[in-house]
N, C-alpha and C positions, 0 to 999 in steps of 0.2 A: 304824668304820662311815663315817664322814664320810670321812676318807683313800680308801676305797672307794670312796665316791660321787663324790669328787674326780676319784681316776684315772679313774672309770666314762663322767665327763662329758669328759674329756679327750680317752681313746679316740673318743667321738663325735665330739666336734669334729674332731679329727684325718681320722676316715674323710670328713665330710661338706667341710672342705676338699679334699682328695684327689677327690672325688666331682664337687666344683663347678668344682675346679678342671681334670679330666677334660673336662665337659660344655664349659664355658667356650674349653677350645681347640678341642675340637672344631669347637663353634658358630663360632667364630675360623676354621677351615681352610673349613668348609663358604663363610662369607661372603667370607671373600676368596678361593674358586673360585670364586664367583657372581662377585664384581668382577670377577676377569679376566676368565671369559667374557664378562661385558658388555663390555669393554674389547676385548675382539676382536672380537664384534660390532661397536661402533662404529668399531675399527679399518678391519674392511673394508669395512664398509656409511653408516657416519656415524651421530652420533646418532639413533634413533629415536622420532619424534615419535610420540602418540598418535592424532592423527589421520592419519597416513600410512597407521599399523598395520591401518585400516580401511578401505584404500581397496578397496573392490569386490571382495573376501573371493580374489583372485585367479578371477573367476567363468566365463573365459574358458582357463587353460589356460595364463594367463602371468600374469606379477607383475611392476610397475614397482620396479626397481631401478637404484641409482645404480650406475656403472662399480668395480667391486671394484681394490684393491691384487690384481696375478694374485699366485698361488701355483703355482712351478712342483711338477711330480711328482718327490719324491725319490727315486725306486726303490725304497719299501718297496712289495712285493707285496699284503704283505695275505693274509687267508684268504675263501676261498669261502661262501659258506652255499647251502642248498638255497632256491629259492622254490615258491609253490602255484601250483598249475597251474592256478588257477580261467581259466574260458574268459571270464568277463564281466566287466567294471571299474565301477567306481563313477563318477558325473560327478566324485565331488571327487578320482577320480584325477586328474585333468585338473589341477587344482588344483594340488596341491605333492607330491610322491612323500613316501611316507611313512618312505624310508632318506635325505632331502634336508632333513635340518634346518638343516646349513648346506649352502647349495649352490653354492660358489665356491670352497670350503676345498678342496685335496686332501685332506685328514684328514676321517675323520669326530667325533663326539662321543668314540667309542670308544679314538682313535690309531691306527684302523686305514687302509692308503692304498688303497683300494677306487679311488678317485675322484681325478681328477688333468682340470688343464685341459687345451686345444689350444687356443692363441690362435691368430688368421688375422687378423695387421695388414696393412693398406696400405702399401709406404715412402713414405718423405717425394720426393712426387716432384711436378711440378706436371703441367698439360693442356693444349694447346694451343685446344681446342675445345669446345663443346658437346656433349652425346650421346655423351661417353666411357666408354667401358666397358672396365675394365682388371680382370686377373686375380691374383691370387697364391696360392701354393702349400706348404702344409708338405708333409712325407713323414714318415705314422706313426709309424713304425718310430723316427722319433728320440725320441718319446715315450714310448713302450713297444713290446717288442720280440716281444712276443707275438704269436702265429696272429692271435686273435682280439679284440677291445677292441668297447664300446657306447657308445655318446653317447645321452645319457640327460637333455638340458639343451642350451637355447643360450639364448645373453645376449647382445644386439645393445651395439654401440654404435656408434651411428651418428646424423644428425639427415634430416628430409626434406627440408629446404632444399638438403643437399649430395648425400645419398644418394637418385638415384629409386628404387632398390630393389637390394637384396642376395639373391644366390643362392649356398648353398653346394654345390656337387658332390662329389663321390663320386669319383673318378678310378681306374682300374689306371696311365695312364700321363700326367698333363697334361698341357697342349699344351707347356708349358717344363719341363724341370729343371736350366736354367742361368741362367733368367732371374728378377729378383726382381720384376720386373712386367712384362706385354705387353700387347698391345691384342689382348682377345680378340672384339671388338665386330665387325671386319672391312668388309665393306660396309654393315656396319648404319647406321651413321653418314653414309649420303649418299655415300661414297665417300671421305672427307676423308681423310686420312692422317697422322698424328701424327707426335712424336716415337718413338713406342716402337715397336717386333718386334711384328706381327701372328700370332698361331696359334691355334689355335680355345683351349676351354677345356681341353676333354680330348681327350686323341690315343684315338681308339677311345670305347670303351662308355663314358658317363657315365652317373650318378645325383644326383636332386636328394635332396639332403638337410635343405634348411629352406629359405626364403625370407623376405623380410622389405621392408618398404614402411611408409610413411605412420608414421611413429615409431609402429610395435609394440614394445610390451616384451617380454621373455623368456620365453621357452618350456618348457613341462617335458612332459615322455613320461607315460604313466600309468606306473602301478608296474607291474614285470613286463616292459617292452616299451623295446626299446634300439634302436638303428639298428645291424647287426654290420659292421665292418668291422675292416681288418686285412690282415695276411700270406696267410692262407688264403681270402679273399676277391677282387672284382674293387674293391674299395676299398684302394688302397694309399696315396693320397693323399689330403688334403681341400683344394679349391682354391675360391677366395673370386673371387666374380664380380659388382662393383658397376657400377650405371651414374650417373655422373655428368653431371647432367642439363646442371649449368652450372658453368663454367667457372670464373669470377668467385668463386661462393660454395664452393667447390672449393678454390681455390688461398688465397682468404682464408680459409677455415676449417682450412685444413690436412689432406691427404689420409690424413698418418698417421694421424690418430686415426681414423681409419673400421676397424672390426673386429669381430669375432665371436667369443666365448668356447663352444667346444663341451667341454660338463662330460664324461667319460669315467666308463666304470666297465670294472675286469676282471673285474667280477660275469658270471657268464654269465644271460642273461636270456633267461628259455622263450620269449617274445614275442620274435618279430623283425619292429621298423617298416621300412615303405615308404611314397613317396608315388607314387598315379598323378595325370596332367597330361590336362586335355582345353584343346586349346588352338584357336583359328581361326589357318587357314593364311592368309586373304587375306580380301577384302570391304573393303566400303568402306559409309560413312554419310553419305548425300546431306547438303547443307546445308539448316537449316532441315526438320528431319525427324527423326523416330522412327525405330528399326529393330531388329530383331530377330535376333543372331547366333547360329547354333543349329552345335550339334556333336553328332556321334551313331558311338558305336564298339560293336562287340559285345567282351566280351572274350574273353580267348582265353590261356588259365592252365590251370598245372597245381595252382597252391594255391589254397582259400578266404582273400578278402582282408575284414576285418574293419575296416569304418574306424571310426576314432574320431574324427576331428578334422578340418575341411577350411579352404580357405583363396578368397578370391574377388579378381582382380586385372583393374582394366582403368586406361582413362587418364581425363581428365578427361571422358569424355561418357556413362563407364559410370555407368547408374542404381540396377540390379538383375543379379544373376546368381544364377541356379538350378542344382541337381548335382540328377540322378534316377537311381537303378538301377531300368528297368524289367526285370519278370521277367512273363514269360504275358500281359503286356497291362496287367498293375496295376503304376504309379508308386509309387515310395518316394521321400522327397525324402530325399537327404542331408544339404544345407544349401542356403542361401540368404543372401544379402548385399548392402547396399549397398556396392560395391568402392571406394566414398569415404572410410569408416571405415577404423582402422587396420586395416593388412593382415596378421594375425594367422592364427593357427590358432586355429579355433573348435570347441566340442563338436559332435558331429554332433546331427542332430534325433532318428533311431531307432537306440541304441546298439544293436541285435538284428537290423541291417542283417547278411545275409551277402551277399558277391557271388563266384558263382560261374560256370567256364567256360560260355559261351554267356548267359548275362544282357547283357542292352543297356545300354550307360552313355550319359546325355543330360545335355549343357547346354546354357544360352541365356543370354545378353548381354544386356539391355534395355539402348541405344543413345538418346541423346537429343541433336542437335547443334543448336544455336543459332548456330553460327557463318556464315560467308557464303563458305565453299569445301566442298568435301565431304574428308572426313579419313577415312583412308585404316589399314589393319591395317598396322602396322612397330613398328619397335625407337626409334624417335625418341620423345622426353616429348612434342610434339605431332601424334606419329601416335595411334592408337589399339592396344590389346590386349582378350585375351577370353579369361581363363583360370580356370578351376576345379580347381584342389585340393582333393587329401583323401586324409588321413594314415591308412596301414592299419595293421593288425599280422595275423602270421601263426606259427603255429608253429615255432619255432626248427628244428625235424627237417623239416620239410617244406620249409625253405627251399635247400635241397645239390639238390633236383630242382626246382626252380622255374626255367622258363626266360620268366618272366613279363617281357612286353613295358610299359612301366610309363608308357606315354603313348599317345593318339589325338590324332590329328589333322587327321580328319576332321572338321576346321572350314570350307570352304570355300564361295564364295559361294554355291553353286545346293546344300546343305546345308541339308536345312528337314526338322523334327520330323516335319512332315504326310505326305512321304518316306518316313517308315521303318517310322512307326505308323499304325493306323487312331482312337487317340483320344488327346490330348494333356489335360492338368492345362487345366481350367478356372480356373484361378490366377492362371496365368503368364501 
């Protein structure tokens, strides 16, 4: 009997070693998969602090992040999934997509390569001048070789001291595919003429694809909603368009590091984003004076454009800029901004905006010069500018018939709200 209980007690130990010792590696493999992922976290992103982790819940539709180690696309495809076709998003899509838990990896969590970067660096080149505005250019198709590809993510890197503002395009053909930089600025600059090849940005049709100012951090799409571009499309390139305001903190800073990380996916995305542009063509802002720059388009589409996001840009004398789609007489404001803040894409005010063919698009500049000359609408950091953005998205099928004109510019000086409508936003 005792012999019995002996062996009885032994089998148990035996199983419950076996048991613990089971549980124990487990817990062992689960922690140090946690360690490494945190280990690549910190790899790409740097340790993070807890109070970082809080800064302003990304509340605006971008997140401050440090410049990542890139990861180039290894050529694994990856597979498809379907997404919902819900027609409305959430503000906190705005926020962080919710398939972007890392958002700079090509890899997702899974090992699937959904997601692969496009860097669009500067070379190392210096500027003779002030008010320089140089271009450079990848071509897709080196990235992936597909019809069709989304950017779904941009990540600036850049600083406002050197960069007055980045613009990315859309291209079928750049202005160069021989050159690694040109001056796509042209007369803008006063005339001056540099070291480098002048030609516009894009040869033919362009598209703006993001913009960036006044150190904004990075940007994310809502879920569902890609910018398509590709083989099949009139995006074949994506060409980086900065203007370098000055010279000095240019060539001390180093032009290379000026660049833009556009996140991809060959997710096909039912949403397809756009940005339309209202811009002023001319005017001017007497010295010592207020003034009011007003822009007014009907539009004129074959799609319903849904915005989500908009973005407000002037120079140092812009106070306020307002976006309105009026429809029958009644204002919707899209958004509103002090153009002094960073120059970000913002949530819109009414996510239930539609704008459709024949609806009026309105904006206005509030203008304030203190100076003792009057300053003049150009392309120079001490002329002035007056533009309103805002980021749409449109059904992926409806976009193959879309011959949508994606800018007014009917900004010019004898251009007044009072013009077009009989009652203006007692607001503004």
């Amino acid at each position: 009997m005792t012999h019995n209980r002996s062996l009885a007690c032994l089998v148990v130990c035996i199983v419950l070693i076996a048991f613990c010792e089971g549980h124990i590696d487990t817990d062992l493999d689960e922690f140090e998969t946690l360690q490494n992922f945190e280990n690549d976290l910190d790899y790409l992103f740097g340790p993070i602090e807890a109070s970082d982790g809080e800064r302003d819940e990304q509340e605006y539709g971008f997140d401050f992040i440090e410049e990542p180690d890139l990861i180039e696309y290894d050529g694994d495809k990856g597979n498809a999934d379907s997404f919902d076709l819900d027609e409305d998003y959430d503000d906190d899509d705005l926020k962080v997509r919710s398939d972007s838990t890392d958002t700079v990896s090509s890899k997702s969590q899974s090992g699937s390569s959904n997601r692969f970067n496009i860097n669009i660096r500067m070379p190392a080149v210096n500027i003779s001048h002030d008010d320089t505005y140089l271009c450079t250019t990848v071509k897709l198709s080196k990235y992936d070789a597909r019809d069709t590809i989304y950017l779904i993510e941009y990540i600036p890197h850049a600083i406002q001291s050197v960069a007055h503002h980045m613009l990315l395009y859309g291209c079928k053909e750049p202005g160069s595919t021989t050159l690694s930089v040109w001056d796509c600025g042209g007369a803008m600059h006063g005339g001056k003429k540099g070291s480098f090849v002048q030609a516009p940005t894009c040869t033919g049709k362009e598209t703006i694809l993001w913009a960036w100012a006044k150190d904004a951090p990075a940007f994310y799409l809502p879920k569902d909603v890609g910018f398509q571009v590709g083989a099949l499309t009139d995006v074949k390139y994506l060409t980086l368009q900065v203007h370098f305001k000055s010279m000095a903190a240019a060539d001390t800073y180093g032009i290379h590091k000026i660049s833009v990380t556009a996140v991809a996916t060959i997710q096909p995305q039912p949403k397809v984003a756009g940005i339309y542009v209202l811009a002023s063509s001319d005017g001017s802002i007497p010295k010592h004076s207020k003034k009011d720059l007003d822009i007014v388009c009907k539009y004129h589409g074959n799609v319903v454009m849904h915005p989500f996001a908009f973005r407000t840009h002037a120079h140092a004398l812009g106070k306020m800029i307002y976006g309105y789609v009026v429809k029958n007489g009644v204002w919707t404001l899209i958004g509103e901004k002090n153009p002094q803040k960073p120059e970000a894409f913002y949530p819109v005010t009414d996510k239930n905006i539609r704008i459709r063919n024949g609806d009026w698009l309105a904006a206005r500049c509030v203008m304030e010069s203190k100076r003792n000359r009057t300053t003049y609408i150009g392309a120079k950091h001490t002329d002035e500018m007056c533009n309103f953005y805002f980021m749409y998205w449109t059904f992926r099928s409806a976009v193959h018939k879309s011959g949508n004109k994606n800018s007014c510019d009917n900004g010019y000086s004898w251009v007044h709200w009072s013009n077009y409508f009989n009652h203006v936003p007692l607001t503004v």
